[in-house]
Legacy VTK file of the C-alpha trace (Angstrom):
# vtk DataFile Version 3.0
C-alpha trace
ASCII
DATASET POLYDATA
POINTS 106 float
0.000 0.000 0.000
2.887 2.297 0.830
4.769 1.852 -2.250
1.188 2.361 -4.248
1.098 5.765 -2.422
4.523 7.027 -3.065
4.391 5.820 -6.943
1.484 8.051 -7.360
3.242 11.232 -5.833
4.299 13.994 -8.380
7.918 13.865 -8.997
8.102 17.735 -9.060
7.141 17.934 -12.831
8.068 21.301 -15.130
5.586 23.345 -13.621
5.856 22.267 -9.905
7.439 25.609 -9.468
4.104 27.506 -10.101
2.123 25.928 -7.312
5.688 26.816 -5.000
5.422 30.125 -6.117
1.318 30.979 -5.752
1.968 29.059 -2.385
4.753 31.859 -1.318
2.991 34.945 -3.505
-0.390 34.074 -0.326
1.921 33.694 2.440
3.533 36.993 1.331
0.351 38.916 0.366
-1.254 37.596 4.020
1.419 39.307 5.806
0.923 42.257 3.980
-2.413 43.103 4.823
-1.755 41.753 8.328
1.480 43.015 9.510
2.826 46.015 7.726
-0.303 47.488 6.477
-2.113 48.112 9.482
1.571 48.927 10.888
2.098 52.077 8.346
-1.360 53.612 8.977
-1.083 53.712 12.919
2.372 55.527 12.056
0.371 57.573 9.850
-2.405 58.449 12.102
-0.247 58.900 14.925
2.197 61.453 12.809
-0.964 63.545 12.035
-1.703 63.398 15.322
1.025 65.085 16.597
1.184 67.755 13.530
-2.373 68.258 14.692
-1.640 68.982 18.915
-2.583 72.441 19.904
-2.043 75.194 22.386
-4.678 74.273 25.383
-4.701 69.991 24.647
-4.678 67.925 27.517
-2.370 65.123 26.446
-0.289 61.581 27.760
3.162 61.202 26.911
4.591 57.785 26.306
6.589 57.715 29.725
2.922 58.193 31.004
3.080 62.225 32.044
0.005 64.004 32.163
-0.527 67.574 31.402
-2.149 70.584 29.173
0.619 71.655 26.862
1.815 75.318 27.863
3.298 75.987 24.890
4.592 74.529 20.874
8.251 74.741 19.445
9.259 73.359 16.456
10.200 69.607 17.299
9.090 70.487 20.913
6.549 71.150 23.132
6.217 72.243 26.893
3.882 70.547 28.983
2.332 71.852 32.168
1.713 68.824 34.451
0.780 70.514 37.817
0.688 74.033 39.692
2.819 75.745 37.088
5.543 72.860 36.822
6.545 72.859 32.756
8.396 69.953 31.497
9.980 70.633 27.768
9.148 67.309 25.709
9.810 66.134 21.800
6.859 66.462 20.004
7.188 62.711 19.193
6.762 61.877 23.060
3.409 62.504 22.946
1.335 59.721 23.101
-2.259 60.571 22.768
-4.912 63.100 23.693
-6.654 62.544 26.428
-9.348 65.362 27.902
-10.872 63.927 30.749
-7.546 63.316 33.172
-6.213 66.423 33.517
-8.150 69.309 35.060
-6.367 72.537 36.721
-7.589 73.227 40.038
-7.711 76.690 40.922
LINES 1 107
106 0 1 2 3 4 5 6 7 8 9 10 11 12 13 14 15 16 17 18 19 20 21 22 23 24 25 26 27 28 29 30 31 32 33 34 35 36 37 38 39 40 41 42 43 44 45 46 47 48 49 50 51 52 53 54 55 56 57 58 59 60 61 62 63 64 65 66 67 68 69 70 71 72 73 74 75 76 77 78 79 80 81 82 83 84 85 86 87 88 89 90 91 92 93 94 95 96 97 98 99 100 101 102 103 104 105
């Protein structure tokens, strides 16, 4: 029964290659559209993002700082995180916007 089996395999004929290559062009195209594409637009969405930050935003940094940014440079911004206290940060620091931790007591 075994030798019936392996008589009847394919002995990787002229075009064996083409089912090799669809095979790799699938695996290639699947981590495409699952790896690097979502990938590129976070890195997108996060670039306009920070192009986007304003005077006034309350924001997180990636260390995890929380604060209203005071003021905007060119590649930096200054956060105030509490009573006055302004840290200078890179612009690519920031993290995300978020509005509902940060509220100045006065």
């Amino acid at each position: 029964m075994l030798t019936y089996i392996l008589l009847q395999s394919s002995s990787g004929g002229p075009n064996a290659w083409m089912g090799n290559a669809v095979l790799f062009g699938g695996i290639i195209l699947i981590f495409y559209f699952f790896m690097l594409r979502p990938q590129q637009k976070k890195q997108k969405d996060q670039k306009g993002f920070i192009e986007s930050v304003k005077k006034g935003d309350n924001v997180v940094t990636i260390g995890g700082m929380h604060g209203k940014i005071h003021a905007i440079e060119s590649d930096y911004v200054i956060i105030e995180v509490d009573k006055g206290a302004k840290i200078k940060f890179d612009k690519s620091s920031i993290s995300f916007e978020n509005s509902k931790t940060y509220a100045k007591k006065t």
